[in-house]
N, C-alpha and C positions, 0 to 999 in steps of 0.2 A: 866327656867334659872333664877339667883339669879341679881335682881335689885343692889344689894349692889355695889359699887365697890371700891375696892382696894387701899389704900395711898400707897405710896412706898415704905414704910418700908416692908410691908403686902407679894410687889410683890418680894420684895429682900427674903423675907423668903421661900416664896412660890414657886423662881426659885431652891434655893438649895436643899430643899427636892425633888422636882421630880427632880432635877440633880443626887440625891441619889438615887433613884428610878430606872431609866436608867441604873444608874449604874450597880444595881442588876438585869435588864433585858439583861443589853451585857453577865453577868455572863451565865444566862440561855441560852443564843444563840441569842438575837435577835440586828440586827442593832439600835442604838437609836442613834438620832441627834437630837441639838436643834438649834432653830432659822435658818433650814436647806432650803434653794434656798426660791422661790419668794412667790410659793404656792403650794395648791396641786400637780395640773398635774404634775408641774415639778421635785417636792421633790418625788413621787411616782415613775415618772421615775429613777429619777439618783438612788433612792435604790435600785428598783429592778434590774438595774446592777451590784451595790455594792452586793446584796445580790447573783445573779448568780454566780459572780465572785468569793466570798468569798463560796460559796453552805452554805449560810442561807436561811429561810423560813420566818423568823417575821422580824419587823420592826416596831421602834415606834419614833415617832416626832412630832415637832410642826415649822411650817413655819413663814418668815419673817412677813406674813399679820398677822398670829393668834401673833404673839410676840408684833405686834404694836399697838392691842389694847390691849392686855396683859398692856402693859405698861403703856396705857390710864387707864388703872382700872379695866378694864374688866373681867370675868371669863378666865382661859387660856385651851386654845380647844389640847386636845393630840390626836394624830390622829397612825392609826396602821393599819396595813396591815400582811395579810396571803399571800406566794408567791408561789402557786399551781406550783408542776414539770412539765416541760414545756410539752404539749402534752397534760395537765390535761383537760378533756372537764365536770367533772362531779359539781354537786353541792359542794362547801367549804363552805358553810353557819355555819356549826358544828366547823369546823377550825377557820373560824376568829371568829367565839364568843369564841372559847376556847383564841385566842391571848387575845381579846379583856378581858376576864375575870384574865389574867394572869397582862394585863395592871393595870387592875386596883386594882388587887392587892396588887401591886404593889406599887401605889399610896399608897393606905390606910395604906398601911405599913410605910409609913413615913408619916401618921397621918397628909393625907391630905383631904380634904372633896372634893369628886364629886359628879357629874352628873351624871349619864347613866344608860339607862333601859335597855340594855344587848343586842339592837340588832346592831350589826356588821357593820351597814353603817352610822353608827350617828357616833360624835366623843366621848371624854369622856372629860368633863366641871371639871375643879380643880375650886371649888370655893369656896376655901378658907384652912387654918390649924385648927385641931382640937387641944386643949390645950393642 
């Protein structure tokens, strides 16, 4: 993870590109929220009912705790989720790397620099804009 952290000008730029980014992942189908409930458990829950409800499968976000050191400076952690059809008992290992590689994408498309070595239960670390 990158030592450096973030002035605020840094995180102000840094929030609107992956806000653009999202953007272009609601396009493709998937729920995105940001600065979505407390933390994990709970933002994982309320999607996967958003996502039943709506019958989506991805889901990508970042929670209050990841925004509040976001804001401190920190690298900003994007978190996503694969939502297996109910009944599903088999391995989605293949599924959430394919989310997870759409994610980040994503990101880079708006000429963001991260983090992530491609496996499916780590987050993906924006740390920082490339020029």
């Amino acid at each position: 993870m990158s030592e450096r952290r973030f002035n605020q000008d840094e995180v102000y730029a840094i929030r609107n590109a992956v806000g653009k980014a999202f953007a272009a992942l609601r396009k493709q189908g998937f729920i995105a929220r940001v600065n979505f409930s407390c933390c994990t458990g709970c933002a994982s829950h309320e999607l996967s009912g958003m996502a039943r409800t709506r019958s989506k499968n991805r889901a990508v976000f970042w929670h209050r705790q990841d925004d509040a050191s976001f804001r401190e400076g920190y690298p900003l952690h994007i978190r996503y989720f694969y939502l297996a059809p109910e009944g599903n008992e088999s391995d989605t290992t293949a599924e959430e790397t394919a989310v997870g590689e759409q994610v980040a994408a994503a990101l880079k498309e708006q000429h963001l620099q991260i983090e992530w070595d491609g496996d499916p239960h780590y987050t993906i670390q924006v740390t920082g804009l490339n020029p």
